[in-house]
MARRONU-335804 format. One record per residue (C-alpha): x, z, y; residue in one letter. Coordinates in nm, 3 decimals, m for minus. Layout:
// MARRONU-335804
{X:X, Z:Z, Y:Y, residu:A} $
...
This chain:
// MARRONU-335804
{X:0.000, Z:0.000, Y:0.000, residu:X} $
{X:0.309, Z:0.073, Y:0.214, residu:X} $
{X:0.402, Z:m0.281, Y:0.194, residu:X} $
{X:0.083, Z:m0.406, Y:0.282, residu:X} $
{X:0.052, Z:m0.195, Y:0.602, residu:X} $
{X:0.356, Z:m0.322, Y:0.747, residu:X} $
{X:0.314, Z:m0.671, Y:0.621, residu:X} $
{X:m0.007, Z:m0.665, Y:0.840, residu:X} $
{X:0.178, Z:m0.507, Y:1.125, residu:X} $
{X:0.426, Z:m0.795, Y:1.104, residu:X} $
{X:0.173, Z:m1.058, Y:1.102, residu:X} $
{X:0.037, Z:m0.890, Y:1.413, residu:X} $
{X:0.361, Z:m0.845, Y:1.609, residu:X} $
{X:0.427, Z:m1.207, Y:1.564, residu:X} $
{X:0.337, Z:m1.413, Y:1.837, residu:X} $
{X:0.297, Z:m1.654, Y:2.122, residu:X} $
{X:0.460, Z:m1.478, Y:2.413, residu:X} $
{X:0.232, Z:m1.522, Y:2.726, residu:X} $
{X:0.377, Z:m1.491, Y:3.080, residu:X} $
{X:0.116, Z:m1.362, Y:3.246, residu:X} $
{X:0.078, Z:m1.050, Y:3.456, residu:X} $
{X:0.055, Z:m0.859, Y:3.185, residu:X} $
{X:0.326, Z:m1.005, Y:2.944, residu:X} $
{X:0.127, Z:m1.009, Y:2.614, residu:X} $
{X:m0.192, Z:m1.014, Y:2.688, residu:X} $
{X:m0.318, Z:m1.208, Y:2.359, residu:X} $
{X:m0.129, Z:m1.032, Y:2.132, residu:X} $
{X:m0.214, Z:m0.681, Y:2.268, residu:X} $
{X:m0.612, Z:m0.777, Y:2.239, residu:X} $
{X:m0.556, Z:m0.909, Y:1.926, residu:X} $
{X:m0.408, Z:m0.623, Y:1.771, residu:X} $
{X:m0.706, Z:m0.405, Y:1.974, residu:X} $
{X:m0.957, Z:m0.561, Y:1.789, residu:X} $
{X:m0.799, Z:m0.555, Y:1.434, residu:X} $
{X:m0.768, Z:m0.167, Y:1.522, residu:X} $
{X:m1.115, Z:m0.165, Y:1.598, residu:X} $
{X:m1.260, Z:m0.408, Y:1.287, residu:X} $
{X:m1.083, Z:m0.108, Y:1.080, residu:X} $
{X:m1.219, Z:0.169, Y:1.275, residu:X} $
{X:m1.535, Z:0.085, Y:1.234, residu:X} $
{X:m1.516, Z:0.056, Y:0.887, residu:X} $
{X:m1.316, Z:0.412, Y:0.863, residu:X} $
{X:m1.601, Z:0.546, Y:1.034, residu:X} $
{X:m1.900, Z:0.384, Y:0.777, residu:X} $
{X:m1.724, Z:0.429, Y:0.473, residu:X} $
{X:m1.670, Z:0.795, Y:0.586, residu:X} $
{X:m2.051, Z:0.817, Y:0.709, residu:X} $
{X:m2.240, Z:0.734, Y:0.374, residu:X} $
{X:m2.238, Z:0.683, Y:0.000, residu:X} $
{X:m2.532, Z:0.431, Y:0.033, residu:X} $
{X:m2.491, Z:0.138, Y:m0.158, residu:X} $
{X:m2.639, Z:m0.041, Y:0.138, residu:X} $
{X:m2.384, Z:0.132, Y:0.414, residu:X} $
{X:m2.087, Z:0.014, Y:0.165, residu:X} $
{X:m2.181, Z:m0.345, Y:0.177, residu:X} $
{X:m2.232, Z:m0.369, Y:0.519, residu:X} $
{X:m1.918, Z:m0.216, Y:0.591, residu:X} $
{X:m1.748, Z:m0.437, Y:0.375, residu:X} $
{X:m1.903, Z:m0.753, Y:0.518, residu:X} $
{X:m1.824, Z:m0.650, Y:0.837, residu:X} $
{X:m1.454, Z:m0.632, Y:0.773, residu:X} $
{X:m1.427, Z:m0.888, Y:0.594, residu:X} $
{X:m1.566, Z:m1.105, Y:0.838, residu:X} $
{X:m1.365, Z:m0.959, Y:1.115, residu:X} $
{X:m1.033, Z:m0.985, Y:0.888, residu:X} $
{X:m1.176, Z:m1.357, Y:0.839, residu:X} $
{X:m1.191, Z:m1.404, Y:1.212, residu:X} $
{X:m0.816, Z:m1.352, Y:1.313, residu:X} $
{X:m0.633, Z:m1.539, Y:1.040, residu:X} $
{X:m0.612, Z:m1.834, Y:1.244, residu:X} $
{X:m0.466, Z:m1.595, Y:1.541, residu:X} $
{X:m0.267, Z:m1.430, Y:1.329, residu:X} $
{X:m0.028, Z:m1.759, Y:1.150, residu:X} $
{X:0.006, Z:m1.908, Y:1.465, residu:X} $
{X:0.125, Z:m1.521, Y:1.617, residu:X} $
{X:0.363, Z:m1.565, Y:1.274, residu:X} $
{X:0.471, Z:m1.913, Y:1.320, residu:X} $
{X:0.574, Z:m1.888, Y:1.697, residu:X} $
{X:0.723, Z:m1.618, Y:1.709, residu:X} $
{X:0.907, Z:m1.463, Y:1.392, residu:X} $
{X:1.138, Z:m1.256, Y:1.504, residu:X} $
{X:0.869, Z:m0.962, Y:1.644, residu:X} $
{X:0.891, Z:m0.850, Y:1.284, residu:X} $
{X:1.190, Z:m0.613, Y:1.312, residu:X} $
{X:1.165, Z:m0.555, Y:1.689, residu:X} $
{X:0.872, Z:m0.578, Y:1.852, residu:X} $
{X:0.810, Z:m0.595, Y:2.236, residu:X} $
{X:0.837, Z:m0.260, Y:2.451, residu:X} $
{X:0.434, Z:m0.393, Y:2.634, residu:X} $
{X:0.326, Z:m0.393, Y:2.256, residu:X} $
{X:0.490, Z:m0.076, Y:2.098, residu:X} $
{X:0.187, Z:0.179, Y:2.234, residu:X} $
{X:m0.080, Z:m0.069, Y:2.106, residu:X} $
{X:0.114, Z:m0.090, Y:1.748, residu:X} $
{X:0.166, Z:0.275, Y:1.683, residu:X} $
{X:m0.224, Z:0.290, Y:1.717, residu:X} $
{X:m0.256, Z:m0.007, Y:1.514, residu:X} $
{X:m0.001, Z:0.158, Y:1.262, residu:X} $
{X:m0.153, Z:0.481, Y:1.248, residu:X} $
{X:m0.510, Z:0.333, Y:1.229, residu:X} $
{X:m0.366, Z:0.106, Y:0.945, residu:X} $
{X:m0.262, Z:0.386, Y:0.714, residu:X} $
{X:m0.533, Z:0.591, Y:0.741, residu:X} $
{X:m0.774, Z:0.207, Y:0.648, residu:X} $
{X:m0.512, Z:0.130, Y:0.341, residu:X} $
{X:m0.407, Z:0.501, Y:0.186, residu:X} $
{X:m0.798, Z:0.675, Y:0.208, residu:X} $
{X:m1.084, Z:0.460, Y:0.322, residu:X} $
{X:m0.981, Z:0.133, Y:0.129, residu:X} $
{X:m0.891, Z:0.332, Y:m0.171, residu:X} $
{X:m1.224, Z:0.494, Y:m0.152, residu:X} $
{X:m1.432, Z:0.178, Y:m0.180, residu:X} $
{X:m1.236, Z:0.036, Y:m0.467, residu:X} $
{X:m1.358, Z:0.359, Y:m0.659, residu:X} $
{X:m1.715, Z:0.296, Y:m0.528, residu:X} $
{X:m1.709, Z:m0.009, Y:m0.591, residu:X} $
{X:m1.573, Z:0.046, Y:m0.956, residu:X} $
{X:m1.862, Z:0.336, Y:m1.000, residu:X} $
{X:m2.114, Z:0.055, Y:m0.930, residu:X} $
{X:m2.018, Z:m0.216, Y:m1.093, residu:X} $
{X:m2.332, Z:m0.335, Y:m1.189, residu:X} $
{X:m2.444, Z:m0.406, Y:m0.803, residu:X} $
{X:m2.357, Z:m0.750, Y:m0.775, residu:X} $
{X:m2.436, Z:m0.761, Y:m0.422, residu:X} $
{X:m2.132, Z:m0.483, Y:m0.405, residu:X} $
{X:m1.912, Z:m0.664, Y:m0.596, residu:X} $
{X:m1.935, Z:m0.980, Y:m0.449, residu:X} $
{X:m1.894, Z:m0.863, Y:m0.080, residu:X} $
{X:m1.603, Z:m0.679, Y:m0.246, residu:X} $
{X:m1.482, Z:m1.040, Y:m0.422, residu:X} $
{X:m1.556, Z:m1.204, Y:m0.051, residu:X} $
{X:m1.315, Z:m0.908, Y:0.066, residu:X} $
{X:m1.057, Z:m0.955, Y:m0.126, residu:X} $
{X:m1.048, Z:m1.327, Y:m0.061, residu:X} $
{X:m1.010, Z:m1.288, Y:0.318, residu:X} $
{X:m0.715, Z:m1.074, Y:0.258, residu:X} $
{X:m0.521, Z:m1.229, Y:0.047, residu:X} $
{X:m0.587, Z:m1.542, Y:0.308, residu:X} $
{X:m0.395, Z:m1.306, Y:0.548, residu:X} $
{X:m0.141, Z:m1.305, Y:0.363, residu:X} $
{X:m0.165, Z:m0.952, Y:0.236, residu:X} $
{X:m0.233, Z:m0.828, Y:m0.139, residu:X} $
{X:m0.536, Z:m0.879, Y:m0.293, residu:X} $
{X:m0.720, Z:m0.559, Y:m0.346, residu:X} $
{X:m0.659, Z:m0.442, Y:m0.693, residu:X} $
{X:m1.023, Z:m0.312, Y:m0.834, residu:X} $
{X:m0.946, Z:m0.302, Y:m1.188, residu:X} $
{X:m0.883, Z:0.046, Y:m1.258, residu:X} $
């Protein structure tokens, strides 16, 4: 899971360097809103053991994973040297995103690939799950392992 985390970190800190005002502006709102898409998912998997609540969480990230892949190779492919040392403008915004990461990966994601492995015969749960794991292997992250 380790590796994960920072490979997403990696894949944020990559990017097209804008010189505007503000130095990064993209990149910084970018990495905003992926901290957000997983907030909001810490906070609904944490809220509920409703079947219902699950799925929606997990169609919600998924589709806001789904939404910043494009972002996210072009961030890689421009700039791919952010990996090991990322902008000073961007470090506050990635030690949220870091933080916020961790906590997503080590207890909330963990937690629906038990609940999801409880109730395997909801096929509406699995396949958001499948649709999941999809997008974030498309990011260029490990598939979510659900076969315990």
């Amino acid at each position: 899971m380790r590796k994960c985390i920072l490979a997403m970190a990696l894949i944020l800190l990559l990017g097209i360097r804008l010189w505007g005002a503000d130095g990064y502006v993209e990149e910084k709102a970018l990495i905003e809103e992926m901290t957000r898409v997983m907030e909001s998912y810490i906070a609904a998997n944490e809220s509920s053991d409703a079947v219902e609540t699950m799925i929606q969480a997990i169609n919600n990230l998924g589709a806001g994973f789904e939404s910043f892949i494009p972002k996210m190779k072009e961030m890689a492919e421009k700039n791919p040297d952010w990996g090991d040392n990322p902008p000073e403008e961007l470090k506050e915004t990635m030690d949220r995103y870091v933080e916020v990461s961790k906590k997503f990966f080590m207890g909330s994601l963990g937690r629906a690939v038990e609940y999801a492995n409880k109730h395997q015969d909801n096929k509406t749960l699995q396949e958001a799950f499948g649709k999941l794991n999809l997008v974030m292997s498309q990011m260029g992250g490990r598939a979510i392992d659900d076969s315990n």
